[in-house]
N, C-alpha and C positions, 0 to 999 in steps of 0.2 A: 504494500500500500504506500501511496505518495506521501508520506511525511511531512510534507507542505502543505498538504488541504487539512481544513476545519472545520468540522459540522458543528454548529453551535443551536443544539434545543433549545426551545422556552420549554419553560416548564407551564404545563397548564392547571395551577393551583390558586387557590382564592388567593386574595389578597390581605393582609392580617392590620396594614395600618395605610392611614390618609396619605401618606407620601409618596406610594405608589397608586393612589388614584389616580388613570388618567382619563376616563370614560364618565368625568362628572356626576358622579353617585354621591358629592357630600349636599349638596342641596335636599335629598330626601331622607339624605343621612339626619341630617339635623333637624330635620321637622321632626324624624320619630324622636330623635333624642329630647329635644327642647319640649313635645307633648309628655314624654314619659317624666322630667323634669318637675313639669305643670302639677301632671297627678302626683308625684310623691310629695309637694308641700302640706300634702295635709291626708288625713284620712279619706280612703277611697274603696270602691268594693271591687273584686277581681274584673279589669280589663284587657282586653285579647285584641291586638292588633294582626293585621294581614300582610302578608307583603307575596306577592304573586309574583312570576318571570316565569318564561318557559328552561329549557334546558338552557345551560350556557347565556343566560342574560345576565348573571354576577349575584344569583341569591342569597350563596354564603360569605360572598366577598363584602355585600352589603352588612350582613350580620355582624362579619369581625369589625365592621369599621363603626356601627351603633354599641356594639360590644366594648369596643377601642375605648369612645369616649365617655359610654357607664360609669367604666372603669374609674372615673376621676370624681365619682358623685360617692361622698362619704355613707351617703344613707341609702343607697340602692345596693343591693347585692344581686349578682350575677349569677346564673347557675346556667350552664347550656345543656343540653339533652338531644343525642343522634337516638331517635326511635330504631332505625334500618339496622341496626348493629347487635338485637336481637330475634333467637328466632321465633319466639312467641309471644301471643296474649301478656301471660300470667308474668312471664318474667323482663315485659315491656313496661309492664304496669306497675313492678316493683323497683325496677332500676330508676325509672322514671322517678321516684321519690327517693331512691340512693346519690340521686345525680343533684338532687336540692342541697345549697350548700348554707346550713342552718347554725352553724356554732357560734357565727354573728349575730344571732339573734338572740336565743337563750338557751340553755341547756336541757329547761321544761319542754322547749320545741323540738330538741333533737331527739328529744324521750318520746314527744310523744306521736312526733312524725315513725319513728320505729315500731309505734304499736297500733296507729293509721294505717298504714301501707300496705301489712299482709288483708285485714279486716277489707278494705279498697281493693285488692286485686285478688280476692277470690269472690267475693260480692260482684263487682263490675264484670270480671268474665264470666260469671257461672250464670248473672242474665244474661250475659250476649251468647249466650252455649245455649240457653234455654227460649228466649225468644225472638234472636236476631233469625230469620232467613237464610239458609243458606252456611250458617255459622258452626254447626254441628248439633249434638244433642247430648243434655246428660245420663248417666245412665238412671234409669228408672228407679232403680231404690235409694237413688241418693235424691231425688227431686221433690219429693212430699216432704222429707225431714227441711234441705234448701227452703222449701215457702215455706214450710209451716216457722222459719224462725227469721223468716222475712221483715215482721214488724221489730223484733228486737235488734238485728241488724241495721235497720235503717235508722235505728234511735243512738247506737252507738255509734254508728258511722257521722252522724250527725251533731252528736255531740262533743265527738275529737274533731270534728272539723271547724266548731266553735270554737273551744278552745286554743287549737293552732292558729286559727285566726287571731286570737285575742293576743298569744304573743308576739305576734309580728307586728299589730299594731303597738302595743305594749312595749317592743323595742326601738319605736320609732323609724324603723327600718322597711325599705322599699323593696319587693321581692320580684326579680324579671329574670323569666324562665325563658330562654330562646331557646326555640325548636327549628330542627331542618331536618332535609331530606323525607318530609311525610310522606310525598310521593313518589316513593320506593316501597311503602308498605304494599302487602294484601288490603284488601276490603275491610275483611274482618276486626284487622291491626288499626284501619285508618279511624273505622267506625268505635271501637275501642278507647283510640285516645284520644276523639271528641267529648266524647262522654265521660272522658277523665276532667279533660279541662271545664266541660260544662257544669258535672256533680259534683265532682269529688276532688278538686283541685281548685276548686274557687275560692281561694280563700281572701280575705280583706290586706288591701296594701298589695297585692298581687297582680303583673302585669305579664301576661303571654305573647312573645312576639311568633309568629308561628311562620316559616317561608315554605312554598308550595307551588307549584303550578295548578293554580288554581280549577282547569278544564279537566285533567287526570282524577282529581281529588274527588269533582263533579260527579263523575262518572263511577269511578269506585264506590261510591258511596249512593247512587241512585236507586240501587238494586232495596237498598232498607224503608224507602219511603216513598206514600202517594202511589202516582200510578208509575214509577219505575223508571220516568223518563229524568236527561239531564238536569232535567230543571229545579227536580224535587230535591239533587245534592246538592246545585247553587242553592234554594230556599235553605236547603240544612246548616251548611255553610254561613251563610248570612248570620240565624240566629246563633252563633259562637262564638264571631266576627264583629266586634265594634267598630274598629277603622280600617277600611281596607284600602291597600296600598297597592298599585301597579307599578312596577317598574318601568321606567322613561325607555323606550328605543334607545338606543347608544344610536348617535346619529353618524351619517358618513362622514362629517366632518371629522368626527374622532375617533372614525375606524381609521381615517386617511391618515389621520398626525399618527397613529400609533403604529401602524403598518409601516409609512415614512419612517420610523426612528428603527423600527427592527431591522428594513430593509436592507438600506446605509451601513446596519453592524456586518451583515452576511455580505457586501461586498467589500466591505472594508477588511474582512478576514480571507478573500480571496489571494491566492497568489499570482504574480505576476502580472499585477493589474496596469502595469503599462500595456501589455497586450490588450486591454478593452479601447474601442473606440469613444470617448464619454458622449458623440453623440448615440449611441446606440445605449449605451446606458437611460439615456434623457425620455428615449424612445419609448424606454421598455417602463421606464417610469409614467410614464404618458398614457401611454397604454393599459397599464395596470389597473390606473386608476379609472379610466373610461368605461374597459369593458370587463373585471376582473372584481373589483372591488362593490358596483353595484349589486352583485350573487351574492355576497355575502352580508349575514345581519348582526352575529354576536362576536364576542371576542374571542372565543373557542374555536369558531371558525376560521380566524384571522392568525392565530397561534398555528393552528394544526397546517394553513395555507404555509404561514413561514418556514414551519419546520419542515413543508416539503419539499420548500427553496434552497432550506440551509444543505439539502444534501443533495441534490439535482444540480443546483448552479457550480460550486465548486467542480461537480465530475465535468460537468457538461459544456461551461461560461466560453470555453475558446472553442469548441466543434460545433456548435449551430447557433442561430440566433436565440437572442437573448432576451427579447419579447417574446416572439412565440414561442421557446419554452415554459414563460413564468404563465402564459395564458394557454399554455397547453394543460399544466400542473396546475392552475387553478381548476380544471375539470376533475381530477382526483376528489375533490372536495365536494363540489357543486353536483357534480352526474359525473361517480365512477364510472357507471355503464356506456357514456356517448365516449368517453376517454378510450375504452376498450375498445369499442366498437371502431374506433378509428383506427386503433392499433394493428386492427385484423383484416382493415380493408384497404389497404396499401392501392393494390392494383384499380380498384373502384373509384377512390378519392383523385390518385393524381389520373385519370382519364386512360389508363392503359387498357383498357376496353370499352370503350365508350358506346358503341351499337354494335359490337362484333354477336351478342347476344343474340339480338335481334335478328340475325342477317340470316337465321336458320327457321325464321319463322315466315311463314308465308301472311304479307299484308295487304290491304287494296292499293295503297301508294304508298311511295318515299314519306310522304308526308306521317300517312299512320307509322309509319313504323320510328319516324322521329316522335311522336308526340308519346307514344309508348315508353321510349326509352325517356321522355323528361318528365312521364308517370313516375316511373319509377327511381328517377334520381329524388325527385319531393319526395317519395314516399319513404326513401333514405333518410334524407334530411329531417322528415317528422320523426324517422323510429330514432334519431340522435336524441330530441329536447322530450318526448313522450311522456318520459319516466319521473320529471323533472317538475318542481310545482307548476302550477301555470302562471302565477306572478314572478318564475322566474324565467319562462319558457323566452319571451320577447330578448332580453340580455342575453340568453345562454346563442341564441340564435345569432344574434349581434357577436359577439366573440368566437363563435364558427366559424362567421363569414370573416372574421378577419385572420385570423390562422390558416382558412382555408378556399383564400380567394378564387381561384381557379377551379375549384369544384362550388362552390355556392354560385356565383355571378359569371362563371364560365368568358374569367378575363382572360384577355389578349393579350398580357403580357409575356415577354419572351421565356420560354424555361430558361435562357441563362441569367437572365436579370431576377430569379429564384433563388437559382445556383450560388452566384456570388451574394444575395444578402444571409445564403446557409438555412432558406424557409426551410417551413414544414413540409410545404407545399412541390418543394423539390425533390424529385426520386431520388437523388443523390446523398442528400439527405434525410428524408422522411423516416430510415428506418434508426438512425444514430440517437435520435429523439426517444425513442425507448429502450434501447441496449444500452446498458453503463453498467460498470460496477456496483453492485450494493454493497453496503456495508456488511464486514463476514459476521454480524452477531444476527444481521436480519434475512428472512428467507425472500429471496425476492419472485417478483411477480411468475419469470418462466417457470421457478421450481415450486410456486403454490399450483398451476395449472399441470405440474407433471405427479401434485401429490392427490391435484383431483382426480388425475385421469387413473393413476392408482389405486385410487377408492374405487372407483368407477372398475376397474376392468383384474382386480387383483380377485382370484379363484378362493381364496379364503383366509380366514382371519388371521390366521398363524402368520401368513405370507407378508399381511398387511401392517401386522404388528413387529415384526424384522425393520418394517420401513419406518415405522413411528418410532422404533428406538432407533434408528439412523439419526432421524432428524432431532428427538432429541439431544442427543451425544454433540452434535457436531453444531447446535444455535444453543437452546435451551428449555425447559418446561414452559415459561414465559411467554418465549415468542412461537412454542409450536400451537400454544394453548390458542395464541391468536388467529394464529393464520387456521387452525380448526375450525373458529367460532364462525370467520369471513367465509370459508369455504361453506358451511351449513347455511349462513345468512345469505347467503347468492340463487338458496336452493336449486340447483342443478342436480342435484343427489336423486336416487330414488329411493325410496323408505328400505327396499332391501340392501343398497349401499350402507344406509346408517346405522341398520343395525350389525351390518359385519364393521362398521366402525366402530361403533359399541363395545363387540367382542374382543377388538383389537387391542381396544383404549382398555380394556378390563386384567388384559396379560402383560401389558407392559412389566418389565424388569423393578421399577421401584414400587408395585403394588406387591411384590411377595415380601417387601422387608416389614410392610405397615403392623403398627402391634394396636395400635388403637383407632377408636371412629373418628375422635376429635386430632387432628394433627396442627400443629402451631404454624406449619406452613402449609398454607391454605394450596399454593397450587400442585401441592401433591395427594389433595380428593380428590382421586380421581372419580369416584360414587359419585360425586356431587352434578360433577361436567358430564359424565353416565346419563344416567338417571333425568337433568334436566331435556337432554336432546334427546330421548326416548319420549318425552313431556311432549315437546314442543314441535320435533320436525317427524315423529312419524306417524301421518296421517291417511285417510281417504278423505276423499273431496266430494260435495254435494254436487246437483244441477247448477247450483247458485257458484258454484265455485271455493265455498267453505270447507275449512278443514277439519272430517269427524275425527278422533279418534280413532287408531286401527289396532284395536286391545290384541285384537290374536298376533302382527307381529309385534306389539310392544313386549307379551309374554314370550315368544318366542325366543328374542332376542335375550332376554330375564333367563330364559331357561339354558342356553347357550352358556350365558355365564355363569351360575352358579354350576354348569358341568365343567366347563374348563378351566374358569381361573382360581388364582391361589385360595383356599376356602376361607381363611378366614374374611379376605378381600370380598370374596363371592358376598359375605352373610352382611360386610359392609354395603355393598349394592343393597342388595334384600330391604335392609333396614333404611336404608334414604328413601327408595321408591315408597314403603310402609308409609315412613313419616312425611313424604311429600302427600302425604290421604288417596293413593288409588286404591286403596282396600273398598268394595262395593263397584268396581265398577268394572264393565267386561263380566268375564271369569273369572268370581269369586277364589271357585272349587282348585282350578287351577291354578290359581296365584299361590293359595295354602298348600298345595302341593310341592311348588316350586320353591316355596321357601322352606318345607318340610324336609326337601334333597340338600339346599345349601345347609340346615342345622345337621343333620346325618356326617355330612362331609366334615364338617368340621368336627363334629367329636369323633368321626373315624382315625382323623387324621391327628385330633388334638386329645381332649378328654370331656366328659360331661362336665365336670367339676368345673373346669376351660370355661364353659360359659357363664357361670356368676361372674368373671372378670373382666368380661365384657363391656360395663358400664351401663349407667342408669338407660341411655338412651337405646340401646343395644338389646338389653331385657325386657324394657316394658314394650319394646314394637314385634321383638321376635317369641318370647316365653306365650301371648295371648294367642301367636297362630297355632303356635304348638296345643294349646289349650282345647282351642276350639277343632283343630282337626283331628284331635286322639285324646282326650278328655282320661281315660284310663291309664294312657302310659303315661304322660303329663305327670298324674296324680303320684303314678308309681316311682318315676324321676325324681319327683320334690322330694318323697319319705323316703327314698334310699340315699338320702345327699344330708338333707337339714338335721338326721341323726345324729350323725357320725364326729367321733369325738373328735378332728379336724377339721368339720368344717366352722367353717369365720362365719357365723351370726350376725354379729356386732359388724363386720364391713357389708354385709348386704342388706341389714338395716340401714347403715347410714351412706348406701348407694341409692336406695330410693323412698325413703322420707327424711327430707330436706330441711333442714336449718329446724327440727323439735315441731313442723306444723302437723297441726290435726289432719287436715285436707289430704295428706298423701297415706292416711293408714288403710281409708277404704281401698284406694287402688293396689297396695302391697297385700290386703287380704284377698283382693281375689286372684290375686296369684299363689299364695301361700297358704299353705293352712296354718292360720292364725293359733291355732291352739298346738299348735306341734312347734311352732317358733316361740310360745312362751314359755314350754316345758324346758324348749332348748337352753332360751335365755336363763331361767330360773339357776338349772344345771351350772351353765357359765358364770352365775353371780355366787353361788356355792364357792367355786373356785376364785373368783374374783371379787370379794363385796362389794367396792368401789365403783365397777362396771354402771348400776344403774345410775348411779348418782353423776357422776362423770358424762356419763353420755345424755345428750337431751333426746339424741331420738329413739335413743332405746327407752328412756322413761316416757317420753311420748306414748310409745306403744304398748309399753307394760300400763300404763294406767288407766288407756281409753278400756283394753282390753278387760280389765280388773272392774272399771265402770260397767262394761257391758254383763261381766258376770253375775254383778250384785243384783241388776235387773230382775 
């Protein structure tokens, strides 16, 4: 590699303080601040501002910079809260009040927020379990006890949330909770933490900043209200909503200065820049901004256009021109597809066959048979902008025609007056414009279309997964992870491709080392990346063009893997698909089956015992299939294990009931038999007196147990 070139990324990360504002975001900065200001001078009841942008309009950039200057107000305390970084209800709903930062206030609040929280987050979700839509159900004998203690719940929950309240005002202290990324959650999640801020977190002195794309949120949330339509989650919305905030367009004047300043760095880090003509620089600046820079609206956009500069212009700056590169690579961004499309029609675009098509067809005249052939050049040039918004179709069309004068407007000028400015539009050049070097960490464009064509035509999985570990050995987990994601999102595949992808992605080399479900580095679940593209891309399709579900090969593919890959790996698949909820849908019988082979395999290969060490997540998704499809051996399993004078009691109590709560002993009895695990325990405390008193969730269980007795 040239030792002289310099890719230089932006990084594309919020912004944390006002000095790197350059898209004028402190004007609405300071409304919110100077209104939050307002209400904290005196006593106020819980208010919830909005602040809406779509993807890439500066949501969270916005956040840190009202955060920023919070921060300088003696009597406001800050607490922020990411929802999307849990994977449930129950434990969205508790972090959510771990994330409140209360030791500023008084030590009564920090007490009694810790005796709030569990009270709020089994109340709050066991109605949304019970009467949301859609949300799931409780099991039947726990839901008569649930209301019948409905009214005493709602009086406790009601009167710590008095209290809390009283000391926040009581410390004079202003409490603003900033929330992001809502719309990243489920439905269920979104609907959940409205109803946190509306019930059960409104407390006095209390100010919710909430950022959102407000259309997504709509929508998720419609399914619970009215007649179902959009409009019912904007009504919902509304009432949770005191001031709602839209973010300002970032206008082109300040995509231009910001775009201008990156620009300037990447040629400035070019080598041998006496070799540039500066008028051709001027040019391509000129240009830019005419036809290049109207396509684009946020500043994500604008990042992602640079960084595609930063490494295009360096290879490429002295072998073709230098405008219609940066507006060739601004199509990467705008419409990958028309970018491609060009790439593959060499012979089409510069006129090397212009009616030679035609010539084999029989016409009434010269005339039909030209007007045929200028059918068909427009109907090219529609299939380039197609795919493309239609507010941006008009510019995308305009920057075609200037890259590709000679096929759009069928100009006269000379091919060497082409030649010598190094167009696109020049044979000589035209193909230099996509050949270059990539950089060795990234997989470039020919060898993602040689790993589709792979998928595509590789006779089976074994084959396929030799090639998956090529690529990763020789880039990374990272970037194969990517160029995967791009190949599935093009959909080109056919559902039988994905699922010998699947099988592939299941044998990989670092899925036989894996010892546990949770791994600290996320991009070696492989279950995860599994399990969702088995979700999402393998489908049938309606009349309508809709994609049903296609349960038999989604099992198919399920059944593939827990035959071939490493077992314990297999039972991890098993248990994501479990906990992503396709249990009921399709083939039941079948799914219990399949996952009845992956537990077989693993204690063939490991031991029974092997699976209490599974983890909490591991046992409650795979021990109820077991349950339900062999109810006899199940039984037999538990009472030949929980005997035995080795085995660990006390870690499988305190693998699934959590922090001493009540709530989790129903779901460990109906796994266990309750009376065989207290004889055990009793046994252990013989040995151990210490045992109950030391552990909260063993006396959790020995007392509800001893309650139920006395009965």
């Amino acid at each position: 590699m040239n030792p002289n070139l310099s890719f230089n990324i932006s990084e594309d990360s919020p912004i944390t303080t006002a000095k790197d504002d350059v898209f004028g975001r402190k004007r609405i900065v300071d409304a919110v601040v100077q209104t939050i200001i307002n209400k904290s001078q005196s006593k106020h009841t819980c208010f919830t501002i909005g602040i809406y942008g779509k993807w890439g309009d500066g949501k969270t950039s916005t956040l840190n910079l009202i955060s920023e200057q919070l921060n300088q107000q003696e009597n406001i305390i800050i607490s922020c809260f990411n929802p999307w970084l849990f994977k449930d209800q129950e434990s969205l709903l508790l972090d959510f009040f771990n994330s409140i930062d209360g030791k500023n206030i008084s030590q009564d609040f920090v007490k009694g927020l810790k005796k709030y929280a569990p009270i709020v987050s089994l109340g709050l979700s066991g109605l949304v379990n019970i009467f949301a839509p859609g949300a799931g159900t409780m099991m039947e004998k726990g839901v008569t006890t649930f209301i019948d203690k409905l009214p005493d719940l709602k009086e406790n929950v009601n009167s710590r949330k008095k209290q809390l309240s009283e000391e926040i005002v009581k410390s004079q202290k202003h409490l603003v909770i900033i929330i992001d990324d809502v719309d990243r959650l489920d439905k269920s999640e979104i609907h959940a933490l409205f109803k946190l801020i509306k019930q059960t977190a409104s407390f006095d002195n209390t100010i919710f900043i909430i950022a959102m794309d407000k259309e997504m949120v709509a929508k998720a949330l419609c399914s619970f209200y009215e007649n179902g339509d959009i409009q019912a989650g904007h009504n919902f919305i509304e009432k949770i909503i005191q001031a709602q905030l839209y973010l300002p367009k970032i206008s082109q004047g300040q995509l231009l200065q910001y775009f201008t300043l990156k620009f300037k760095a990447i040629l400035s880090n070019l080598p041998n820049t006496d070799l540039i003509d500066e008028r051709e620089i001027l040019e391509a600046q000129y240009n830019i901004h005419k036809y290049a820079l109207p396509l684009f609206e946020t500043a994500r956009q604008i990042i992602q256009y640079i960084n595609v500069l930063s490494f295009s212009l360096p290879l490429l700056y002295t072998e073709v021109n230098i405008s219609d590169l940066c507006l060739l690579e601004a199509l990467k961004i705008v419409s990958p597809e028309a970018y491609k499309t060009i790439r593959n029609n060499k012979a089409r675009i510069l006129g090397q066959m212009p009616d030679s098509v035609y010539m084999l067809v029989r016409f009434a005249s010269d005339q039909e048979r030209k007007e045929a052939a200028e059918k068909e050049k427009q109907d090219f040039i529609e299939m380039l902008t197609i795919n493309t918004p239609h507010h941006y179709q008009y510019e995308l069309h305009y920057l075609l025609g200037k890259i590709l004068p000679s096929y759009f407007y069928s100009s006269t000028v000379p091919t060497l007056e082409y030649d010598s400015s190094k167009r696109l539009c020049s044979e000589r050049y035209f193909e230099k414009y996509f050949i270059y070097d990539t950089p060795s960490n990234i997989i470039s464009e020919d060898n993602i279309d040689v790993l589709t064509n792979e998928i595509k035509t590789s006779i089976d999985a074994k084959r396929l997964n030799s090639t998956f570990d090529y690529y990763i050995q020789k880039y990374s987990i990272d970037e194969f992870t990517r160029v995967l994601q791009l190949i599935l999102y093009k959909r080109t595949l056919q559902k039988e491709n994905i699922g010998k992808l699947c099988v592939a992605l299941s044998l990989l080399k670092s899925n036989s080392s894996r010892t546990r479900f949770t791994e600290t580095d996320h991009a070696k679940q492989w279950e995860l990346f599994i399990v969702d593209t088995l979700n999402i891309h393998i489908n049938n399709y309606d009349n309508e063009g809709s994609p049903i579900k296609d349960f038999d090969t989604i099992l198919t593919t399920l059944q593939e893997i827990t035959k071939y890959s490493p077992a314990l790996f297999s039972l991890f698949v098993v248990v994501e698909f479990l906990r992503k909820g396709f249990a009921g849908y399709g083939n039941e019988d079948r799914l219990n089956e399949i996952v009845m082979v992956a537990i077989k395999r693993f204690i063939k290969e490991k031991s029974e015992t092997a699976l209490f060490d599974l983890g909490q997540i591991c046992i409650l998704e795979l021990f109820p299939v077991w349950q339900k499809a062999n109810q006899q051996e199940y039984q037999d399993f538990i009472r030949r294990h929980i005997p035995k004078d080795d085995f660990n009691i006390a870690k499988l109590i305190n693998t699934l009931i959590y922090n001493g709560e009540s709530k989790y002993y129903e779901p460990f009895c109906k796994l266990f038999d309750k009376k065989l695990v207290y004889e055990k325990l009793q046994k252990e405390i013989e040995r151990v007196p210490t045992l109950r008193r030391k552990e909260k969730n063993i006396e959790t269980f020995m007392s509800i147990y001893e309650s139920e007795q006395q009965r």
